[in-house]
C-alpha positions in Angstrom: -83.2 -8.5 -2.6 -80.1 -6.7 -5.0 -81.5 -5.5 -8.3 -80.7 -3.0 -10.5 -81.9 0.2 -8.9 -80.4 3.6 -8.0 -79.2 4.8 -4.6 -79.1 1.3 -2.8 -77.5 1.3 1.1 -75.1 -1.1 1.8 -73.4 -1.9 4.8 -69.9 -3.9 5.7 -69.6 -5.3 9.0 -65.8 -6.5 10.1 -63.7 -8.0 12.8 -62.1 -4.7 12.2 -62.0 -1.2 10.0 -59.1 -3.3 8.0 -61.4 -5.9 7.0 -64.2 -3.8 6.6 -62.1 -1.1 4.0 -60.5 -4.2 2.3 -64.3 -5.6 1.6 -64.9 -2.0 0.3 -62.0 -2.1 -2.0 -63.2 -4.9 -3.3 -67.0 -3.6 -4.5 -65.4 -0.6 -5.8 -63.5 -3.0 -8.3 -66.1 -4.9 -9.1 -67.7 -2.1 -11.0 -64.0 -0.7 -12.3 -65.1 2.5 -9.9 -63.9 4.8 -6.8 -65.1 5.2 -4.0 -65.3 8.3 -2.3 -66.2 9.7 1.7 -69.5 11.2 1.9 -70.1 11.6 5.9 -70.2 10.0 8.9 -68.2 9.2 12.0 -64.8 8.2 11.8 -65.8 4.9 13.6 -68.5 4.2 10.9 -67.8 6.2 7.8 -70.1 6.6 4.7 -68.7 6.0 1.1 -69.9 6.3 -2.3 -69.4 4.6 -5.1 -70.7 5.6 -8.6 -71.3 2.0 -10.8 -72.3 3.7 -13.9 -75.3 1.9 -15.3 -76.2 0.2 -12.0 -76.5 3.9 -9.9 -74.8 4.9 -6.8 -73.9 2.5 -4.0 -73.5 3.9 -0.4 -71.7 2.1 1.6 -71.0 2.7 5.6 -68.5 0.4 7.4 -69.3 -0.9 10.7 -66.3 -2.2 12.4 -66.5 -4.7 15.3 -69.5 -7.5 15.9 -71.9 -7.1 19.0 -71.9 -3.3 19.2 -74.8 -2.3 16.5 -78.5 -2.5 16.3 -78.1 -5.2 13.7 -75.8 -8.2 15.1 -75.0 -10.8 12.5 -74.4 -14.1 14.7 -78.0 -13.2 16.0 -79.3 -13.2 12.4 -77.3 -16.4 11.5 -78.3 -18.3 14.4 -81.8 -17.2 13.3 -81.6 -18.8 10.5 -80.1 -22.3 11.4 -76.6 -21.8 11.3 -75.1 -24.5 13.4 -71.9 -22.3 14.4 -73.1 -18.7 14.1 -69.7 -17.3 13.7 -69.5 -13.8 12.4 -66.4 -13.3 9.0 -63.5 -11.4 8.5 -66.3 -9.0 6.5 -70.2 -9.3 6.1 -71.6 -6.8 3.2 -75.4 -6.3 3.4 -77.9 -4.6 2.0 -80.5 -2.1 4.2 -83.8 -1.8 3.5 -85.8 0.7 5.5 -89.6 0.7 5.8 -91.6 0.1 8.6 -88.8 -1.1 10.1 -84.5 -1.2 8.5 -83.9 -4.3 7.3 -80.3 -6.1 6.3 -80.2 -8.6 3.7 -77.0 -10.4 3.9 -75.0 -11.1 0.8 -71.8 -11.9 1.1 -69.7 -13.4 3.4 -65.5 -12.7 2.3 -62.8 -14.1 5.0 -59.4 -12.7 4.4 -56.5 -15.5 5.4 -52.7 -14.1 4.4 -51.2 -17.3 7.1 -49.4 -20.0 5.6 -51.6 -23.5 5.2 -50.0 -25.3 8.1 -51.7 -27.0 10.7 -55.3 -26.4 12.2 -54.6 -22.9 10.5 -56.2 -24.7 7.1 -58.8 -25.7 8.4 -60.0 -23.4 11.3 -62.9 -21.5 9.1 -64.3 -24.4 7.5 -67.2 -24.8 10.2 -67.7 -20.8 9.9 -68.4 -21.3 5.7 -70.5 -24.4 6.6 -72.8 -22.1 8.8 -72.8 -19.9 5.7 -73.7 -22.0 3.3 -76.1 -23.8 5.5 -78.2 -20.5 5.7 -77.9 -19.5 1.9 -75.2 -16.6 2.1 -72.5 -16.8 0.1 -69.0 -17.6 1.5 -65.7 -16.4 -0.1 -62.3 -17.8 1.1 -59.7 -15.3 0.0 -56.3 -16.8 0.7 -52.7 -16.3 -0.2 -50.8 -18.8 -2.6 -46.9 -19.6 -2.5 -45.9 -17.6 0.6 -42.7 -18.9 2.2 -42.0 -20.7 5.4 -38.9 -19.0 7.2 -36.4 -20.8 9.4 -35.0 -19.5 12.6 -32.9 -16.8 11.2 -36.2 -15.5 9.3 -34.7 -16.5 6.1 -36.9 -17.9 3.2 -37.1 -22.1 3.8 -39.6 -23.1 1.5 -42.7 -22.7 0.1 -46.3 -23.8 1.5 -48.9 -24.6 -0.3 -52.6 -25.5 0.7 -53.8 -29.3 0.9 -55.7 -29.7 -1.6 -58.5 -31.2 0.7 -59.5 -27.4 1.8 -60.1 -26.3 -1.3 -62.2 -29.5 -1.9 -64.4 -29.1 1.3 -65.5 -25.4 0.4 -66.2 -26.7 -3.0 -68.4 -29.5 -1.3 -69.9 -27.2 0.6 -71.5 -25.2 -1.8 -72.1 -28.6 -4.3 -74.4 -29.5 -0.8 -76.5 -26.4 -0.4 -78.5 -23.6 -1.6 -75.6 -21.2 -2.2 -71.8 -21.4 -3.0 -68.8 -21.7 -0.5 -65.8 -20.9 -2.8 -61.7 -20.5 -2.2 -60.0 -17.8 -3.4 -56.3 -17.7 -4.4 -54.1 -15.0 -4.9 -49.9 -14.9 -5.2 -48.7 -14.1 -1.9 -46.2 -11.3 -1.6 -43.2 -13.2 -1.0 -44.3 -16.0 -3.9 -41.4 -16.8 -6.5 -41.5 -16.8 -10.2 -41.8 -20.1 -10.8 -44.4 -20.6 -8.6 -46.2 -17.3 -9.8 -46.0 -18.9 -13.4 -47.0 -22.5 -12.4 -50.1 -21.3 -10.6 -51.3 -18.3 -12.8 -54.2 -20.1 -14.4 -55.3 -20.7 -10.8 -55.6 -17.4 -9.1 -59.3 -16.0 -9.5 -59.3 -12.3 -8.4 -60.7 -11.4 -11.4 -63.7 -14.5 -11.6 -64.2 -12.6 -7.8 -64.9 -9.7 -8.3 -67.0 -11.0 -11.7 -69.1 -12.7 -9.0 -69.0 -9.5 -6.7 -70.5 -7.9 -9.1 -73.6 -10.1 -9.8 -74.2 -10.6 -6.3 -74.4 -6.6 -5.4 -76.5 -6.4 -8.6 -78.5 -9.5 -8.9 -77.5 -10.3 -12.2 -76.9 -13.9 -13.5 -73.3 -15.0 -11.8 -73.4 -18.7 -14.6 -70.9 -16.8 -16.7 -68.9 -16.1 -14.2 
């Protein structure tokens, strides 16, 4: 599994090569670093990223499920998942020997829509599948973005039910691993609401948690 060590191979599968850069972004800042093309084709480019203490991570992106040698529904449904579902972005880590291996380690879906409907709820089952199989889930979702009325003027402001935020919670509370919702202001958020929610956006408990995943370290600070 992660540890310490220099030169580790990752890998990011995505819906798309927007998910899968977004997912990068996000291990770069875990470790307050770059990261930089090294080679590859534009359809599955290689990047580095120098951590400091913790070596050099290479990372290639792999956009689109079902068209690599390593299919992650296949190695959920493997391993019990109940809706074998692939996220917005799957990071993993290779391990080559007799035969490459990928270690899944993190699971990240990326939701900008406004909480309305069947919308809030529609990747609940996909975290449960997660956290049913030991990988950890992140919910990365928007806070305070703005309904518009038929003009496309601002209406008013929609915020989650507090209910999903309680059921990935739950989730993790009833398995192995942790199933967490992640807030951040939405673009279009207002002051007030940017104030009144401050204390509850966690971008930077996220990437904390990154962090400890990639490496292995102890995430109970976090």
């Amino acid at each position: 599994m992660a540890g310490e060590t220099q030169n580790r191979t990752l890998r990011i599968h995505g819906d798309n090569i927007v998910e899968c850069e977004r997912a990068l972004a996000l291990v770069a800042q875990a470790f307050s670093a770059h990261f930089k093309f090294q080679s590859g084709p534009v359809f599955a480019p290689t990047y580095t990223i120098q951590t400091g203490s913790h070596g050099t991570l290479e990372v290639q992106l792999f956009a689109g499920y079902d068209r690599w040698n390593f299919d992650i529904a296949a190695a959920l449904k493997a391993a019990g998942a109940p809706l074998p579902e692939a996220a917005d972005a799957v990071i993993t880590e290779l391990f080559t020997g007799d035969a490459s291996h990928e270690f899944l380690l993190l699971a990240i879906e990326f939701c900008g829509a406004l909480p309305a409907g069947n919308n809030a709820w529609q990747r609940c089952g996909r975290s449960y599948s997660y956290a049913i199989t030991g990988v950890p889930y992140l919910y990365v979702s928007e806070l305070g973005g703005y309904e518009l009325n038929a003009e496309r003027e601002l209406k008013s402001a929609r915020m989650p039910n507090p209910l999903v935020p309680l059921a990935y919670v739950s989730q993790g509370d009833l398995s192995d691993t942790f199933a967490l919702p992640v807030f951040e202001p939405s673009p279009t958020i207002d002051p007030q609401n940017l104030k009144r929610f401050e204390t509850g956006f966690g971008k930077r408990e996220m990437l904390e948690l990154l962090r400890s995943i990639v490496t292995g370290a102890s995430s109970s600070a976090s």
